[in-house]
N, C-alpha and C positions, 0 to 999 in steps of 0.2 A: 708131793704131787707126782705120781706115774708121771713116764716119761711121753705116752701118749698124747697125753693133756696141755704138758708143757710144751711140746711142739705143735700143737693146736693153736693154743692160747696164741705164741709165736707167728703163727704166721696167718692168724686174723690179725692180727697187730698192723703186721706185714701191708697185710691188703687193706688196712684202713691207710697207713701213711701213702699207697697208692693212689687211695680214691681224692685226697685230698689235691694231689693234682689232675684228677680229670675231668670234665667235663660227667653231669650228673648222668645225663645216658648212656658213657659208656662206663660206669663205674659196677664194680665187682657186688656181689651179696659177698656180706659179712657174715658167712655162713658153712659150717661142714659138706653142704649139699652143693656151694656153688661152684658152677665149673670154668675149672681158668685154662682149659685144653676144648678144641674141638670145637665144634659146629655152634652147642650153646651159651659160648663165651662170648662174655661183651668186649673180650680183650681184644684190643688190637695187638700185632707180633713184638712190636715195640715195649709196650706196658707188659706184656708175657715176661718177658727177658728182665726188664728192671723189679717184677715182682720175686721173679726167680732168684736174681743176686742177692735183693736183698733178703730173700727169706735163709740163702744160703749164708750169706756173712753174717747176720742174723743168729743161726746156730751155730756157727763156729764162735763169735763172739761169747754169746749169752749161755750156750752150752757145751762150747767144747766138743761138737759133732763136727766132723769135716764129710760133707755131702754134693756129688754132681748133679742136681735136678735139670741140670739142660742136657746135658751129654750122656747119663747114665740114664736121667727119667724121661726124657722125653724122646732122643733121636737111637734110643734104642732099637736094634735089628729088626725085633717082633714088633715094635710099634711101641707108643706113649704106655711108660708103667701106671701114669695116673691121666684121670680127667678135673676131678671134680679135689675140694680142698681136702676130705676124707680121705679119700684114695691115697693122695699126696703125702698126706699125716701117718698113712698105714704104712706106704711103701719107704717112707725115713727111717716107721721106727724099725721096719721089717730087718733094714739095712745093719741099724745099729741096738738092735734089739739081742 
């Protein structure tokens, strides 16, 4: 499996063990398309941050990527490198591609 994929697969994973503790209206689409940044996220900042670590322990664990999606992806100078879960998939592998 590309490495693409596998970081995909990852952190749907991610966002499902999320959804499991929230409340169903504010839970995430299990979805390439859904956005976990920005205006049309159900996230609140709290769920943001515990999806983020785990997606990052997540890759260090399961693959051996060491990744800062809070510090690198999102409070970056120019603004959030990603919005949506694709974005997020792209700019991992971008990193470690």
């Amino acid at each position: 499996m590309e490495l693409k994929q596998q970081v995909l697969r990852l952190v749907l994973e991610c966002i499902e063990r999320l959804n499991e503790q929230l409340p169903e209206e504010m839970r995430l689409e299990v979805a390439p398309s859904a956005h976990v940044v920005g205006a049309h996220s159900s996230l609140e900042s709290l769920s943001l941050v515990s999806l983020l670590v785990d997606v990052e322990e997540s890759l260090a664990r399961d693959m051996k990527l060491t990744v800062n999606l809070l510090d690198d992806g999102l409070t970056a100078v120019d603004g959030p490198r990603f919005h949506t879960v694709a974005e997020m998939v792209d700019w991992v592998v971008k990193v470690h591609g």
